[in-house]
Backbone as JSON, one array per atom type, in Angstrom:
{
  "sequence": "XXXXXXXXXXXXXXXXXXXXXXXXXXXXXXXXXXXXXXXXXXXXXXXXXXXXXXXXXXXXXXXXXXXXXXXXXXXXXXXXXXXXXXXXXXXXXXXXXXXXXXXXXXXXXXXXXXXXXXXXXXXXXXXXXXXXXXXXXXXXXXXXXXXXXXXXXXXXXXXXXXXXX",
  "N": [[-176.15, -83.41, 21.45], [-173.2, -85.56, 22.22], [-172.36, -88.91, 21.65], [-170.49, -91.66, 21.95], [-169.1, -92.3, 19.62], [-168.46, -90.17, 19.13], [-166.71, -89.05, 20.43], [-164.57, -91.17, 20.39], [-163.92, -90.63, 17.38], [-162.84, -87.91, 17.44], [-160.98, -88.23, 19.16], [-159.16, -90.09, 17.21], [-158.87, -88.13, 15.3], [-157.62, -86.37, 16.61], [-155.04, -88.15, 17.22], [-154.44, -89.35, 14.77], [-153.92, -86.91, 12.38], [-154.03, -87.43, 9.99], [-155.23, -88.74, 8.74], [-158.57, -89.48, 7.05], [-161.23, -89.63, 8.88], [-163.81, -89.96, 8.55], [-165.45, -92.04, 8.01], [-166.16, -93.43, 10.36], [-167.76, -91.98, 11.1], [-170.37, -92.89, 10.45], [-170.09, -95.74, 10.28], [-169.43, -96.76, 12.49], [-171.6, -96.19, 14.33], [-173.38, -97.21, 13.25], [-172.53, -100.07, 13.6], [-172.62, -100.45, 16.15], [-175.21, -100.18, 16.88], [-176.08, -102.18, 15.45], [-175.39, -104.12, 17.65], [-176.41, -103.69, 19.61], [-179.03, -104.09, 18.86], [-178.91, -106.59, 18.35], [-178.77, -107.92, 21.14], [-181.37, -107.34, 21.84], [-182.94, -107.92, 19.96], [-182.37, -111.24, 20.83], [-183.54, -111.0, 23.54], [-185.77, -111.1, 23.12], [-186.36, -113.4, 21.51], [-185.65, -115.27, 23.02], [-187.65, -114.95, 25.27], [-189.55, -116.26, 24.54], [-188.79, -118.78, 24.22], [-186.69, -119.18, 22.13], [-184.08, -119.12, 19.7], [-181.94, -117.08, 17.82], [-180.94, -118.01, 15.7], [-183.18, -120.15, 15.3], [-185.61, -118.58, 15.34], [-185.36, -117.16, 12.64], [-185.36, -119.42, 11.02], [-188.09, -120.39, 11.36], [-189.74, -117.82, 10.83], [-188.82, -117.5, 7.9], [-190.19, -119.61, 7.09], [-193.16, -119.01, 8.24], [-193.24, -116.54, 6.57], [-193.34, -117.51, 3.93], [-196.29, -118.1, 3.8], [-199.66, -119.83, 3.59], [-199.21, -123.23, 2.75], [-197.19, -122.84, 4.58], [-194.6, -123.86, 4.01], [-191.24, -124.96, 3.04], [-188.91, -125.7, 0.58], [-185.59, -127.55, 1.31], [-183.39, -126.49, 0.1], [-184.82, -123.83, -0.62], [-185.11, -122.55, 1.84], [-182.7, -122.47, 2.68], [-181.4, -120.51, 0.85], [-182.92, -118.39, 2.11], [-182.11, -117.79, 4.7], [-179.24, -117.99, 4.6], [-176.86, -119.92, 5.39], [-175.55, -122.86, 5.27], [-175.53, -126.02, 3.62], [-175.32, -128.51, 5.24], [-175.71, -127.36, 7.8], [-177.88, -126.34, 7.57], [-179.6, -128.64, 7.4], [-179.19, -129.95, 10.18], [-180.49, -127.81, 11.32], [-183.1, -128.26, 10.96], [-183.23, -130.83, 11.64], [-182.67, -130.52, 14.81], [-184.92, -128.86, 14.96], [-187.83, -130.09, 14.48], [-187.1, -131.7, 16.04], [-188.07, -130.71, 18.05], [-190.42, -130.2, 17.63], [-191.37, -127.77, 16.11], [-191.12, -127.57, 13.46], [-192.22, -129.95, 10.38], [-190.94, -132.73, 8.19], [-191.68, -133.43, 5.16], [-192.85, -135.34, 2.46], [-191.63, -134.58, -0.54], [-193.91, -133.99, -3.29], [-193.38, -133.2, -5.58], [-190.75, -133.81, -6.03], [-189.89, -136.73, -5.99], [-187.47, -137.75, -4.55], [-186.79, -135.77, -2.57], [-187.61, -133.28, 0.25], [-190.11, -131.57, 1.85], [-190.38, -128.79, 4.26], [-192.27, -128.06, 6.84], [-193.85, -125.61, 8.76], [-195.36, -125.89, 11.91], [-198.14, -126.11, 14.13], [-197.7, -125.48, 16.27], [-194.69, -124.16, 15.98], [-195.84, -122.22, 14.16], [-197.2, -120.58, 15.61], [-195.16, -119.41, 17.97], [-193.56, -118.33, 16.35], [-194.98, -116.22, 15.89], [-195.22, -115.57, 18.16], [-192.98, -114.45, 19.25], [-191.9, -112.32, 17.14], [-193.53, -110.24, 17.58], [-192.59, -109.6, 19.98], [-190.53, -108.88, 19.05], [-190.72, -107.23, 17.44], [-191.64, -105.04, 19.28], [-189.22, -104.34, 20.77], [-187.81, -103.52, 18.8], [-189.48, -101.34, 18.43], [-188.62, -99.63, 20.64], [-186.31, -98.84, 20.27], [-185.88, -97.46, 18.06], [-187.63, -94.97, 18.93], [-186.62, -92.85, 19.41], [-186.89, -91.1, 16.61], [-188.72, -89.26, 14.2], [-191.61, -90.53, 12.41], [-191.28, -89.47, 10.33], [-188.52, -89.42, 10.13], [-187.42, -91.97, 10.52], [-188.21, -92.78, 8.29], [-186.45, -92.0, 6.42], [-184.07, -92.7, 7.2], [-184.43, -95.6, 6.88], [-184.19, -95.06, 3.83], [-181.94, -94.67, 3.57], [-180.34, -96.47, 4.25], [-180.89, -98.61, 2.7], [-180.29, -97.99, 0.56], [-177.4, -98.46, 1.27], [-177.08, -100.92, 2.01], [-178.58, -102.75, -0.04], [-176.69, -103.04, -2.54], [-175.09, -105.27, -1.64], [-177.02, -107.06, -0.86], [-177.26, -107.66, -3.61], [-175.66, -109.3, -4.71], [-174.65, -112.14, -6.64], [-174.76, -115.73, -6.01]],
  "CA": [[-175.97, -84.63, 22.2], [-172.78, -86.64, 22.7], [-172.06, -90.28, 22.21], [-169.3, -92.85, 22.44], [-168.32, -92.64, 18.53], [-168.29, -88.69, 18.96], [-165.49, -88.82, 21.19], [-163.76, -91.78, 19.67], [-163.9, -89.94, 16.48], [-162.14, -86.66, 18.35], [-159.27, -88.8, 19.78], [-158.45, -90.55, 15.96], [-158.81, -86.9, 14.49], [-156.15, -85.66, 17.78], [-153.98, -89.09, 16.91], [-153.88, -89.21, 13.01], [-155.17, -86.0, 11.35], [-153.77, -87.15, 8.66], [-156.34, -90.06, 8.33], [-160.12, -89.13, 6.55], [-162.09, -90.82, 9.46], [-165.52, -89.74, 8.37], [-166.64, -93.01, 7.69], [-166.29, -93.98, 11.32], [-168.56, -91.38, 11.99], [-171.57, -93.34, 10.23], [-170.18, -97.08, 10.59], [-169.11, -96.9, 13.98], [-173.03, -96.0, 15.01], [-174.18, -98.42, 12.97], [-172.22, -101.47, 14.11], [-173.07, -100.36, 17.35], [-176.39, -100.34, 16.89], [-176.4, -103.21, 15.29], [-174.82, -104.69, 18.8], [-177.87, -103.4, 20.64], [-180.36, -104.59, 18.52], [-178.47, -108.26, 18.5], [-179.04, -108.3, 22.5], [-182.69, -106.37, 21.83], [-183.22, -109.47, 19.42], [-182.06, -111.72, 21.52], [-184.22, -110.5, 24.76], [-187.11, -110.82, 22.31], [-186.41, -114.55, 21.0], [-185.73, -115.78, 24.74], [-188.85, -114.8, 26.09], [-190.46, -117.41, 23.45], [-187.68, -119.88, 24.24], [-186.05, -119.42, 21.12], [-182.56, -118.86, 19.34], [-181.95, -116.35, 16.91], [-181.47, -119.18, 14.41], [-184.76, -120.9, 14.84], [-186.16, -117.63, 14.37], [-184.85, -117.35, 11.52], [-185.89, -120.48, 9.68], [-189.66, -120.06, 11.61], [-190.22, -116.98, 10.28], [-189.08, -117.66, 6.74], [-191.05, -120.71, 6.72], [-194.15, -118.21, 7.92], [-193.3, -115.34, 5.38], [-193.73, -118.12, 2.57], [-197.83, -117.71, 3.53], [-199.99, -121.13, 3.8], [-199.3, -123.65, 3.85], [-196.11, -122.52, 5.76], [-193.5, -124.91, 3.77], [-190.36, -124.84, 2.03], [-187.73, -127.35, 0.45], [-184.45, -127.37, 2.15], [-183.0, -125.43, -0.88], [-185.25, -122.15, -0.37], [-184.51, -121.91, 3.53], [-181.07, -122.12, 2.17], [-181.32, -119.16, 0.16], [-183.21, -116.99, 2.46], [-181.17, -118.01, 6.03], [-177.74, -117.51, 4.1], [-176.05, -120.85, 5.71], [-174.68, -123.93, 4.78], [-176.33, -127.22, 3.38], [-174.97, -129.4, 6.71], [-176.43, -126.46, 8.88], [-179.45, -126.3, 7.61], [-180.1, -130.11, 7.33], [-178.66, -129.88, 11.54], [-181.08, -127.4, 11.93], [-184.11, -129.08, 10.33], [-183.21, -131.82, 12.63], [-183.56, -129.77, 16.15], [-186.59, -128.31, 14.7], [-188.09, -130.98, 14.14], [-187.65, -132.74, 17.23], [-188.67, -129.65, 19.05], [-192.01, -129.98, 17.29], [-192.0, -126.53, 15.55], [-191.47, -128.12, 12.12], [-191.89, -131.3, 9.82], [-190.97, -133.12, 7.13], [-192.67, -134.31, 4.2], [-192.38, -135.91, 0.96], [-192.24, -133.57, -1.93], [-194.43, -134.5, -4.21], [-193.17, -132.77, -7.17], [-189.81, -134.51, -6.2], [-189.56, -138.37, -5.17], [-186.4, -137.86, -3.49], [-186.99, -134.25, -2.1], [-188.61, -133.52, 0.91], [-190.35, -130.23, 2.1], [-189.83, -128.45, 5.71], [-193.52, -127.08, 6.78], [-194.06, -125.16, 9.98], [-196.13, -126.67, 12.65], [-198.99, -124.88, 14.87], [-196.4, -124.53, 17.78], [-193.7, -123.25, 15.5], [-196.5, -120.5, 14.02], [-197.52, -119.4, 17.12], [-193.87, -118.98, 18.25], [-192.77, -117.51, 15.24], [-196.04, -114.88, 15.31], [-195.28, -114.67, 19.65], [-191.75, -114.06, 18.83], [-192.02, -111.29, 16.27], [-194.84, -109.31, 18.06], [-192.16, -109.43, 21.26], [-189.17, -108.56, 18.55], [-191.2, -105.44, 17.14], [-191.73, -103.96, 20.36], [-188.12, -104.16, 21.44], [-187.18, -102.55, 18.12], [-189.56, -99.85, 18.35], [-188.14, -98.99, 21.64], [-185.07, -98.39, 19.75], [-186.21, -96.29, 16.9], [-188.74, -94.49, 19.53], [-186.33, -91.07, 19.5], [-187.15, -90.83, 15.69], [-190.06, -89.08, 13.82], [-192.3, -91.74, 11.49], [-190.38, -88.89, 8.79], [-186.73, -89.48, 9.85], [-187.08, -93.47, 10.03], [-188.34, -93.63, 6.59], [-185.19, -91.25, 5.13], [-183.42, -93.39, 7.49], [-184.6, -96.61, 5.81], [-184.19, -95.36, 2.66], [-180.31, -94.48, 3.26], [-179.82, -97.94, 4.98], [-181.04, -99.63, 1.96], [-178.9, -97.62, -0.79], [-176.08, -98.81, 1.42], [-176.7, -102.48, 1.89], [-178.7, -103.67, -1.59], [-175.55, -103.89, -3.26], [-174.9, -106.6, -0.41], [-178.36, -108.13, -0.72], [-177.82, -108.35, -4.87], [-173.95, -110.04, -5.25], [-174.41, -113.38, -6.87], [-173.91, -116.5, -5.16]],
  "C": [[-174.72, -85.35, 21.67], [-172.75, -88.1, 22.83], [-170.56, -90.5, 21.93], [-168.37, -92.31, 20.81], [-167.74, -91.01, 18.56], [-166.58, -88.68, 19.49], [-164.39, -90.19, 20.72], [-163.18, -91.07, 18.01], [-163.02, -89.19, 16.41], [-160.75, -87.33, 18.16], [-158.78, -89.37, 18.03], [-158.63, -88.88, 15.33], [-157.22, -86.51, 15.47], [-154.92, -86.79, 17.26], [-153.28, -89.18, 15.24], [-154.62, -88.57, 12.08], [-154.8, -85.96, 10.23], [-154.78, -88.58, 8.0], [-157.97, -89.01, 8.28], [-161.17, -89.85, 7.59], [-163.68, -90.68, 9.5], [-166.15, -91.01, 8.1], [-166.94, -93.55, 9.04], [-167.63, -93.32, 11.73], [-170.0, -92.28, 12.09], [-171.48, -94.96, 10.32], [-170.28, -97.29, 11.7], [-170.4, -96.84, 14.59], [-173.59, -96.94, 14.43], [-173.72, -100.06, 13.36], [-172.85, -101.28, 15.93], [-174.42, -100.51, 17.84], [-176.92, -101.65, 16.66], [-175.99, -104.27, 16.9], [-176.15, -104.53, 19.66], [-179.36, -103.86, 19.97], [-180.05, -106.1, 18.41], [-179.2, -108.23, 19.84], [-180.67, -107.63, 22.03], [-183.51, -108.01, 21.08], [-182.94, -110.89, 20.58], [-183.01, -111.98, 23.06], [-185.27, -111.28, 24.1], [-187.36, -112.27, 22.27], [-186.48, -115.38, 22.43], [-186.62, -116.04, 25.37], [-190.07, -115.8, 25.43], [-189.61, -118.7, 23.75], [-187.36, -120.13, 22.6], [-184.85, -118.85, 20.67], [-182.87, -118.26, 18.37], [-182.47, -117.36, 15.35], [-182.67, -119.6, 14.14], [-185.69, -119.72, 14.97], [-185.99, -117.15, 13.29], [-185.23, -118.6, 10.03], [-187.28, -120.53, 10.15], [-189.96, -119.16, 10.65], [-190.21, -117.04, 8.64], [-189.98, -118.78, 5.93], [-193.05, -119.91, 6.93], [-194.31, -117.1, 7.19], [-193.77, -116.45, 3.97], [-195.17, -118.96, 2.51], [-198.28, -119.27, 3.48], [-199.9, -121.66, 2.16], [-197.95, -124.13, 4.78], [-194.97, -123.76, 5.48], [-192.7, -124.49, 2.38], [-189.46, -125.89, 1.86], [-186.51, -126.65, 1.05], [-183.86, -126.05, 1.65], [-183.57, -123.9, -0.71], [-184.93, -121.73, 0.73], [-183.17, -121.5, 3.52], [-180.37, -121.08, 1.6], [-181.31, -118.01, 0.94], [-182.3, -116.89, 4.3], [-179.53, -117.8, 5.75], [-176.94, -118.81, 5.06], [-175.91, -122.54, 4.85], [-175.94, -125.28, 4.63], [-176.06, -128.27, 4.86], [-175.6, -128.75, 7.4], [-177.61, -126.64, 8.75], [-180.02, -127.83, 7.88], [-179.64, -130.12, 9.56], [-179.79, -128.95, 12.14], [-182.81, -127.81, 11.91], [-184.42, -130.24, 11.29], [-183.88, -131.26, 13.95], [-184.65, -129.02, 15.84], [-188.01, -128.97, 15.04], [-188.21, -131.86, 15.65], [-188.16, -132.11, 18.39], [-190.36, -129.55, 18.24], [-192.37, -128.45, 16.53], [-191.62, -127.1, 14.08], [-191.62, -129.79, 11.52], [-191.95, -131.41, 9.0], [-192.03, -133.58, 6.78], [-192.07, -133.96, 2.84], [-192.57, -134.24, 0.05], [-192.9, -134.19, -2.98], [-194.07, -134.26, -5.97], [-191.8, -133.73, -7.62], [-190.11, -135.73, -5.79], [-188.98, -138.45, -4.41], [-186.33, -136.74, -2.28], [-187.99, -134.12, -0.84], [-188.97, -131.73, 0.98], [-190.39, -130.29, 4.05], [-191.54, -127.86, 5.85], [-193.82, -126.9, 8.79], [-195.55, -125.67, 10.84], [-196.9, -125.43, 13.6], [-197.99, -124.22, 15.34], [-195.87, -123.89, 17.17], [-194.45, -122.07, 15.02], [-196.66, -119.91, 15.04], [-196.05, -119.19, 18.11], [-193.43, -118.38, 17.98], [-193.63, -116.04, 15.3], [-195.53, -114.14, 17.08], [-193.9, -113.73, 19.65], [-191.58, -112.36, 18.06], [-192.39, -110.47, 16.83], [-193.66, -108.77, 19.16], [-191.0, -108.62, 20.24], [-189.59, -106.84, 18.01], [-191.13, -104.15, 17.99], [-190.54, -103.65, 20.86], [-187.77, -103.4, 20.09], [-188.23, -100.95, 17.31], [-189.15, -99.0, 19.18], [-186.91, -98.35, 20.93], [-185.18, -97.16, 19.05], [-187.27, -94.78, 17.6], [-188.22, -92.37, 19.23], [-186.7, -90.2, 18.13], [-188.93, -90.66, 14.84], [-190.25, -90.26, 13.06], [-191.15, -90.81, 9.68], [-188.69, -89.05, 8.93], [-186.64, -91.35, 10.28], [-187.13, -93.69, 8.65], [-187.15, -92.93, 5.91], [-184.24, -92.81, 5.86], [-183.44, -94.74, 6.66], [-184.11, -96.5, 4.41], [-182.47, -94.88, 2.54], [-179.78, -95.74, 3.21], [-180.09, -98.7, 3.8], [-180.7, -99.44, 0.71], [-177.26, -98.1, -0.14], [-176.14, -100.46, 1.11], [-177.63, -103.36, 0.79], [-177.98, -103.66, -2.19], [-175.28, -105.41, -2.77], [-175.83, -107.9, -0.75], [-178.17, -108.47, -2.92], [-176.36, -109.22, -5.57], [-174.58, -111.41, -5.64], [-173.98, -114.56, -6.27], [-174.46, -116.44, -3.61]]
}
């Protein structure tokens, strides 16, 4: 079987065989993929009326188990954006009723972010809809060539996931 990078591949081998382009072979499918599972995501979050983003801070607010709250600072960690963003996104959250503040008690000044029914059951309708669109994806692969797969995908990008900072 034939795809897109195969024959892109071809033509930079015919244009500059003096270029090593083997890495295209395995990035080039994976950005691409990643492109189809953005829109696949995307499809998924929609159908909940939601944005990638506020799936994104839902879900990490329901991965951190009852009672479904974090301080600004941890969302910050695990969403990878900016202190203004997040405080911007905290806001439309918030007035969309899927999260709310509250005091921290440990801090005075500090508050905590804690996910609201709606936002669980968004975050759980969401997911359930996001699974099924990315098993459609993975569907051509045995349960034995996802897991090698997994375990290539994640000798490439835990360097990524352990940089400092």
């Amino acid at each position: 079987m034939e795809d897109e990078v195969d024959r892109l591949v071809a033509a930079w081998r015919r244009e500059r065989p003096d270029l090593d382009v083997e890495p295209l072979e395995v990035l080039s499918r994976v950005s691409r993929l990643a492109r189809h599972l953005d829109r696949a995501r995307r499809l998924a979050f929609a159908e909940h009326h939601l944005e990638p983003w506020e799936f994104d801070v839902l879900t990490a607010l329901r991965r951190a188990g009852t009672p479904y709250q974090l301080s600004p600072g941890q969302l910050l960690t695990q969403t990878l954006v900016t202190s203004g963003t997040m405080t911007n996104r905290i806001d439309r959250l918030t007035k969309k009723g899927l999260v709310e503040r509250l005091p921290d008690p440990s801090d005075r000044r500090g508050v905590l972010v804690r996910l609201t029914q709606e936002g669980q059951d968004r975050a759980d309708q969401a997911l359930a809809g996001l699974l099924e669109q990315e098993r459609a994806i993975l569907a051509e692969l045995s349960r034995a060539q996802r897991t090698e797969l997994a375990a290539l995908l994640r000798q490439l990008t835990a360097p990524f996931d352990n940089i400092p900072g």
